[in-house]
Each structure stands twice: as structure tokens, then as C-alpha cells.
C-alpha positions as CSV (number, residue, x, y, z in Angstrom):
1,X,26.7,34.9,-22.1
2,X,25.5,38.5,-21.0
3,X,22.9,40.3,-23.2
4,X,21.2,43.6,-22.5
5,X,18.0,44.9,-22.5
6,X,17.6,48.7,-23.9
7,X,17.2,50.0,-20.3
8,X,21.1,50.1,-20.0
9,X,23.2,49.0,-23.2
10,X,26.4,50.7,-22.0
11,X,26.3,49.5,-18.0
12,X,25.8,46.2,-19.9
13,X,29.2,46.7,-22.3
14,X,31.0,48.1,-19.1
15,X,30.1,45.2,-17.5
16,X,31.5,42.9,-20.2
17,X,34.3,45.0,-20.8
18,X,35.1,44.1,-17.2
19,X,34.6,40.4,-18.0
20,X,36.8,40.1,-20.7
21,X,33.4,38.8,-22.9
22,X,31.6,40.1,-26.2
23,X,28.2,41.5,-25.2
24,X,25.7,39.1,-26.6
25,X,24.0,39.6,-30.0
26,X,20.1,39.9,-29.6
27,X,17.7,41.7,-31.8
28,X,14.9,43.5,-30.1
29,X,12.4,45.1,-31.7
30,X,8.4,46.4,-31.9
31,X,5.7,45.8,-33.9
32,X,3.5,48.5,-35.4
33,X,1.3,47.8,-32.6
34,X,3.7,48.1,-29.9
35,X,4.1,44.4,-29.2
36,X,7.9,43.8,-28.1
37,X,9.7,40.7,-30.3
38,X,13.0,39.4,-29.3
39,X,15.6,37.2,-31.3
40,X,18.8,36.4,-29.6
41,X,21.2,35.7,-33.1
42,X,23.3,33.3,-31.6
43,X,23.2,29.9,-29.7
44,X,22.7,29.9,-25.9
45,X,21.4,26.4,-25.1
46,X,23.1,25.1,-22.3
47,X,24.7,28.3,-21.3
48,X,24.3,30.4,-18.3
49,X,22.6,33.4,-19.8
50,X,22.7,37.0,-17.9
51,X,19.6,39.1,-18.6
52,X,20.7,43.0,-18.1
53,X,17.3,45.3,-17.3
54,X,17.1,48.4,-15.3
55,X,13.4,48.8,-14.1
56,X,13.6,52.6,-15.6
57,X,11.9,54.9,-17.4
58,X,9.5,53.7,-19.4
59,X,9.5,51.1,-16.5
60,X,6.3,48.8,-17.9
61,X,8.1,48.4,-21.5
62,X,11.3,47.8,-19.9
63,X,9.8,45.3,-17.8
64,X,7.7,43.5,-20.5
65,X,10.8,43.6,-22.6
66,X,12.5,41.6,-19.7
67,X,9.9,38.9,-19.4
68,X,9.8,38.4,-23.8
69,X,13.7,37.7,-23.3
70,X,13.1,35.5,-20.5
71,X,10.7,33.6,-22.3
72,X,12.6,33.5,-25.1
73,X,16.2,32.1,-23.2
74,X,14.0,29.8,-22.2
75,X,12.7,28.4,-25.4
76,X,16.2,28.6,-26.6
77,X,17.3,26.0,-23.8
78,X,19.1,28.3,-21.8
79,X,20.9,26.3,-18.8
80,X,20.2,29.1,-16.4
81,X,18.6,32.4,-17.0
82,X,20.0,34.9,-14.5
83,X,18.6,38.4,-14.4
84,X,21.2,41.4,-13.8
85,X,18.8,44.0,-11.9
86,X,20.4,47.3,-11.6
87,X,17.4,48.5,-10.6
88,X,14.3,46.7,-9.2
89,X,11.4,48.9,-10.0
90,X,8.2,49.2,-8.3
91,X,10.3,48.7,-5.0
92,X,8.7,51.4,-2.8
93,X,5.1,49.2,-2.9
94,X,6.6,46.6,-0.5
95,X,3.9,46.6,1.8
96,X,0.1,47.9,1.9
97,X,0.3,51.2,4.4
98,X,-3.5,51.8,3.8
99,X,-6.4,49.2,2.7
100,X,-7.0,48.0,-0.9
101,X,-3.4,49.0,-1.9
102,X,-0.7,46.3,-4.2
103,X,2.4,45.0,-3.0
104,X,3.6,45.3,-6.1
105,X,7.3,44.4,-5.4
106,X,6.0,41.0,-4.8
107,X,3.8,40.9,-7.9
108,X,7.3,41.5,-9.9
109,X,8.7,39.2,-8.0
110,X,6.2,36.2,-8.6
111,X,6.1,37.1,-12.8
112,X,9.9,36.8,-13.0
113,X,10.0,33.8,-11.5
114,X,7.1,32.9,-13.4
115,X,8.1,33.7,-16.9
116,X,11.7,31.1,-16.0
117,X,13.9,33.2,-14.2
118,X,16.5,31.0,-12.2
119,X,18.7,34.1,-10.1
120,X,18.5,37.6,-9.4
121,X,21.1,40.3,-8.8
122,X,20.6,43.7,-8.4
123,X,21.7,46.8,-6.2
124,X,20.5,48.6,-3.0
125,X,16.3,47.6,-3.0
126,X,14.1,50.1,-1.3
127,X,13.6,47.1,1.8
128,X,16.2,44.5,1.7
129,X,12.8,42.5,2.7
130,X,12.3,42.2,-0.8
131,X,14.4,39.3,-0.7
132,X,12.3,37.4,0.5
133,X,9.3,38.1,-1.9
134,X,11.3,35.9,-4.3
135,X,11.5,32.0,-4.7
136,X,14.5,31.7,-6.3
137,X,18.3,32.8,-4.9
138,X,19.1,36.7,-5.3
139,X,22.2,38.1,-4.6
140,X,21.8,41.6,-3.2
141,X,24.5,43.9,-3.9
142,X,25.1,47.2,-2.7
143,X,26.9,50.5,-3.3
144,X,27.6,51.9,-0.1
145,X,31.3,50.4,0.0
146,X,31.9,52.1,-3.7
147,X,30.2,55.3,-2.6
148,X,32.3,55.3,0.8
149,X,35.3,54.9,-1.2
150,X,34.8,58.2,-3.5
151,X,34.0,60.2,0.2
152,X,37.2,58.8,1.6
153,X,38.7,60.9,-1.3
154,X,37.0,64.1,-0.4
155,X,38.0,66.5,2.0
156,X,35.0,67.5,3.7
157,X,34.7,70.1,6.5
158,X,33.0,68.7,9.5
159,X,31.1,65.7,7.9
160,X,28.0,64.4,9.5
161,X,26.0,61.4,7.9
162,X,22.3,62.1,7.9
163,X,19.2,59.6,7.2
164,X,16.7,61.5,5.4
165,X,14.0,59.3,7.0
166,X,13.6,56.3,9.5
167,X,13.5,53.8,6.5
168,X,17.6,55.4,6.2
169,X,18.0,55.1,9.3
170,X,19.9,51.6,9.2
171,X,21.9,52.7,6.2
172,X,23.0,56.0,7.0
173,X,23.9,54.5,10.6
174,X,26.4,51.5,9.4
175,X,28.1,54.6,6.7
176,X,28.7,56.3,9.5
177,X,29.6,53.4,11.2
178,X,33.6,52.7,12.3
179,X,33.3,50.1,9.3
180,X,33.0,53.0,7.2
181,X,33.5,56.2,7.6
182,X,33.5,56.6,11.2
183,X,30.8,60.2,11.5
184,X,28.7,61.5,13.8
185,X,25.0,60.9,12.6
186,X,21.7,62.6,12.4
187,X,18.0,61.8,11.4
188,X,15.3,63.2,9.9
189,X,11.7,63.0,10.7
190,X,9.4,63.2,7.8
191,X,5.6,62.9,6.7
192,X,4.6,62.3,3.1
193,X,1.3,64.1,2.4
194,X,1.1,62.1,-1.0
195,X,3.4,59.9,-3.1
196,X,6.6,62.5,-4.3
197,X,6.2,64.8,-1.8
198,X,7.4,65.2,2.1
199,X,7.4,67.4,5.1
200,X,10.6,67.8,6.9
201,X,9.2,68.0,10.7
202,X,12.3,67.1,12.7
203,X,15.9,66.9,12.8
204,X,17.7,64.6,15.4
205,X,20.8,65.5,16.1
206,X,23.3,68.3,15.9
207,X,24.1,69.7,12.5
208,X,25.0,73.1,12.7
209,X,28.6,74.1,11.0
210,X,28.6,70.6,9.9
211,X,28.8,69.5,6.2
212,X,26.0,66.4,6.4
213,X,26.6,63.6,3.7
214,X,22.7,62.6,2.9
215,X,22.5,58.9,1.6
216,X,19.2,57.9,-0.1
217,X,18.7,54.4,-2.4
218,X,16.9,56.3,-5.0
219,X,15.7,60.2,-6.3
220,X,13.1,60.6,-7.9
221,X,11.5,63.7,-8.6
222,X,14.5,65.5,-6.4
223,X,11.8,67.4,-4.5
224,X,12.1,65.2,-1.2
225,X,16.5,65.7,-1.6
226,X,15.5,69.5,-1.7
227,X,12.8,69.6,1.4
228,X,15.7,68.1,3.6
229,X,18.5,69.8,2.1
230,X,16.6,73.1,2.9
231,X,15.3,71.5,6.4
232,X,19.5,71.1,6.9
233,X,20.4,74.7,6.1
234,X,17.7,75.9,8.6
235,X,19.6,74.7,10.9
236,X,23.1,76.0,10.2
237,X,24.5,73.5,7.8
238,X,26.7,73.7,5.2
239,X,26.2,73.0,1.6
240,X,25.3,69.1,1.5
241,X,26.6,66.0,-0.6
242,X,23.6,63.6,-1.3
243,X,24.4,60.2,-2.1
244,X,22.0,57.7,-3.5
245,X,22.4,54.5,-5.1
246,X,20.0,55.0,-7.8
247,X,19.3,58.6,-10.5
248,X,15.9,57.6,-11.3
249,X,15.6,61.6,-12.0
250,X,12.0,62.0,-13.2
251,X,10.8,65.4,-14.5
252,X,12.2,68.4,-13.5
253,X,14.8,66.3,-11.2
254,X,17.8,67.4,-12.8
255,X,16.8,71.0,-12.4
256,X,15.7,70.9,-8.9
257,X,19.5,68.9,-8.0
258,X,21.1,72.1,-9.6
259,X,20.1,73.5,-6.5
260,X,23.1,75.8,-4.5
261,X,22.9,74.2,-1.3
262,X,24.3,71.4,-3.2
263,X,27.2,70.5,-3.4
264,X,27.8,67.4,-4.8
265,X,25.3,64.3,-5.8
266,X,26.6,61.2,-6.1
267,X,25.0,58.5,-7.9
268,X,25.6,54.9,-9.4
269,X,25.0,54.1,-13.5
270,X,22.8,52.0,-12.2
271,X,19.8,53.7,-14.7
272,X,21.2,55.1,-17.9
273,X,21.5,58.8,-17.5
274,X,22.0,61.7,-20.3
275,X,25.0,62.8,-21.8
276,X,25.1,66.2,-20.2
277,X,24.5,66.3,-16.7
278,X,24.3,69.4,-13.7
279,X,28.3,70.2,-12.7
280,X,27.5,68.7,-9.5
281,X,26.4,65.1,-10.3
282,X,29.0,62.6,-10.1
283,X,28.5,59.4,-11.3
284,X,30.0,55.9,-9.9
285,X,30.3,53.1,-12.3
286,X,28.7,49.9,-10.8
287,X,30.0,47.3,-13.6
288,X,33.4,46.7,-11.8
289,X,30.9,45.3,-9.2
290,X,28.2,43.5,-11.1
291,X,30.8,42.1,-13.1
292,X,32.7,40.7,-10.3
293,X,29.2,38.8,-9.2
294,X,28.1,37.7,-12.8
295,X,31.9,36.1,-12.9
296,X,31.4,34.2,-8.8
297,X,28.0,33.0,-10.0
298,X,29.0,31.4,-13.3
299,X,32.5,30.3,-11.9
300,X,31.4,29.5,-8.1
301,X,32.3,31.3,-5.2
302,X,31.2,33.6,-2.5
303,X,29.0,36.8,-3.2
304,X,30.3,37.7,0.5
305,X,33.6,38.7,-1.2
306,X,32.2,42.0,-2.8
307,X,30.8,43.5,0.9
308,X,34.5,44.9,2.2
309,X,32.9,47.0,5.0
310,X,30.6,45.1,7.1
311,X,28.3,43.1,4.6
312,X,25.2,43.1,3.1
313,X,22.4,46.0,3.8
């Protein structure tokens, strides 16, 4: 039985659409005083129960709301209670890079598998290291071969893949890869002064005449996307495509993207986005994919049947 948080109602119909199921019926709701109350109006005891939450905007209620349905599967004798992460939030604190900070990704980690979870799935996390903050399986999906599929389709003038940053490096190196789409590749050097913002300071690599195809897991504020798309055109580039896994969007994002060294941005549905978007957004439906997983876990199978260029990142 699948059942959706109000991060991402229609991923989570898409998704059952794709499965051939009836979304599940659950009443979620707030008190005057904010508190979150959750009543799933049918039986799930002994059923395998998938829990669909983005970690978006507001990303504390969407992640309380999470843990009250948890809680409540559980109370409601749930066999398993699997969550369906689009998008794992608080991702980018995975490690302390000064003294006194969180590592917040494994505090998440630790409360969902606290409050009962039994499985996790999601898409693309900031460090695949994440993994292994958790206690309990998670099956970690990516985008890259459904994103490489929609490039395939494009005809782009002299394509080079470039890594924003080192953490990309990995990424943008197996896209370009001849698993994928078999590019040259470049690399940016970066330095964030503070969180949201970033200094393009060098560019490895030869990109001049050369349409570069910028892959990213997540933007943000789009600020960073625009540094290195203007760092690009410095240096003789053409307009860019910038792919990313996740539209977190926040602010004046959406402005920012409408930017004309831009030629196309390419995101999941991964986070719900507006009805009216920029021309050049394009969005990929992940259900297709998470519905395929949600169907190998309940049935049995192998996860390594979704990865058809070169497996998991």
C-alpha cells in the first residue's frame, strides 16, 4: 500500500498509476496549534506500507509529518514501513568541515530509524556515504541513466560534460563516461565563501566552442548554476544545459535559471514544482523509476535491474 505525504501528492499518484494500485487513503491534518495528526482510513496491518515524503520546502513540517505517519503505520501493525525518499533533506551536512558543526544527515538518519522505519529509497543523495549513516537497508536510486536518455535525444553542438565542483567530479566523469554518453570532460574549481554562495576560481579543461552539459544533484538558490555558467562563457562556451537531479529552487531560483546563457535545465519531479515554470526547465518524471523499485521490494528481486549504464553512484 503506497500513501503520500503533502510534500509530493502527484509524484505519489504517478507512482501508483505506474503500479497499477489506488493511492492509499490517509487523512492528514493540523491542529490550531500547529501540531500534525495523521489517520490512515483504511486497514494496513500486515501490509508493506510505502511512506512517500520529499524532504522540501517547508522541510521541518514535511519531515515531522513523516515521522507522525511512521509512528502511526506502526501502531496500526504495519508489516513493514518503507519510506519513498525523493529527496533526503539536510544532505549537504554530512560531515563537520569546521568545529562545533552537526552532521545532520546522520541525525535524520538515526530518527527515521528510530520512529520504526524498516527501508529507505530515495534518489541521487548529496554523498552516496550517506548510506551508511543508516541501520537499516536503503536502496539508492539515481537519475543519471533517465537524464542521459533525454540528452541522447538532443542534438547538441560540441558537448562537453562539466563537474561544477570536485564533489561532481565522480558523477560528471561516469556521464561522460563510454557507459553513457561518451564526452570529453571538464572541472571546475570552486570556493564557497558562505553557505549559497561560490567563487568560480578555475576551469580544467578545454571548453571553448563547446556546448558543456553541467550535472549537479541539487539547485538551490540557482546562484552557484549561474557563477559557473558565467565562469563557462568566459571562456568561450556556448549556451549551457544544466542537469540536476533535484529543483529544490529556493527564492529567486526560478528567476535567476531564466538566465540567457541557459539553455535548457533539466530536472527530476523529485520535489513538487509550480504549474508554470521558465521555457527552459524541463522536467523528467521519476515514478516510472521509483515505481519499478517499490514493485522489486514488495515482490523480490534485484534493485541492480534499474542501473542500465554502469550502476549505482
Amino acid at each position: 500500500m503506497v500513501f503520500s505525504g503533502s510534500s509530493n501528492p502527484r509524484l505519489a499518484a504517478a507512482m501508483c498509476k505506474e503500479l497499477g494500485l489506488e493511492l492509499g487513503r490517509v487523512k492528514i491534518s493540523r491542529f490550531k496549534s500547529g501540531e500534525i495528526y495523521v489517520h490512515y482510513e483504511e486497514s494496513i496491518r500486515n501490509c508493506d506500507v510505502f511512506l512517500v515524503q520529499s524532504f522540501s520546502a517547508p522541510i521541518n513540517e514535511h519531515f515531522v509529518e513523516l515521522l507522525v505517519m511512521i509512528d502511526a503505520a506502526k501502531r496500526a501493525s504495519a508489516r513493514t514501513i518503507n519510506l519513498v525518499l525523493p529527496y533526503y533533506g539536510y544532505a549537504r551536512q554530512e560531515r563537520k568541515s569546521a568545529p562545533r558543526e552537526p552532521i545532520s544527515a546522520k541525525m535524520i538518519a538515526d530518527v527515521l530509524t528510530t520512529a520504526g522505519a524498516n527501508r529507505v529509497v530515495t534518489i541521487d543523495l548529496h554523498s552516496p556515504a550517506i548510506q551508511g549513516f543508516f541501520n537499516i537497508p536503503v536502496d539508492h536510486l539515481t537519475a543519471l541513466d533517465l537524464i542521459c536518455d533525454e540528452l541522447r535525444k538532443l542534438d547538441v553542438p560540441n558537448p562537453i560534460v562539466v563537474s561544477p565542483d570536485a564533489g561532481r567530479a565522480k558523477v560528471a566523469e561516469k556521464l561522460a563516461g563510454a557507459d553513457y554518453l561518451d564526452l570529453p570532460f571538464a572541472i571546475m574549481i570552486k570556493r564557497r565563501p558562505a553557505h549559497n554562495e561560490s567563487v568560480i576560481t578555475h576551469v580544467i579543461g578545454e571548453v571553448e566552442n563547446c556546448t558543456p552539459i553541467v550535472i549537479e544533484d541539487l539547485i538551490d538558490t540557482g546562484s552557484t548554476i549561474v557563477n559557473v555558467v558565467e565562469g563557462l562563457k568566459e571562456k568561450g562556451a556556448r549556451d549551457v544545459i544544466v542537469c540536476a537531479s533535484h529543483p529544490v529552487f529556493s527564492g529567486e531560483a526560478l528567476k535567476l535559471l531564466d538566465h540567457p546563457a541557459i539553455h535548457r535545465v533539466m530536472v527530476t519531479d523529485s520535489i513538487a514544482l509550480p504549474e508554470v515554470l521558465p521555457p527552459n526547465i524541463q522536467v523528467l518524471s521519476v515514478a516510472p523509476l521509483l515505481a519499478d523499485a517499490v514493485r522489486i521490494i514488495h515482490e523480490g528481486g534485484s534493485i541492480s535491474v534499474l542501473f542500465k549504464s554502469g550502476g549505482i553512484t
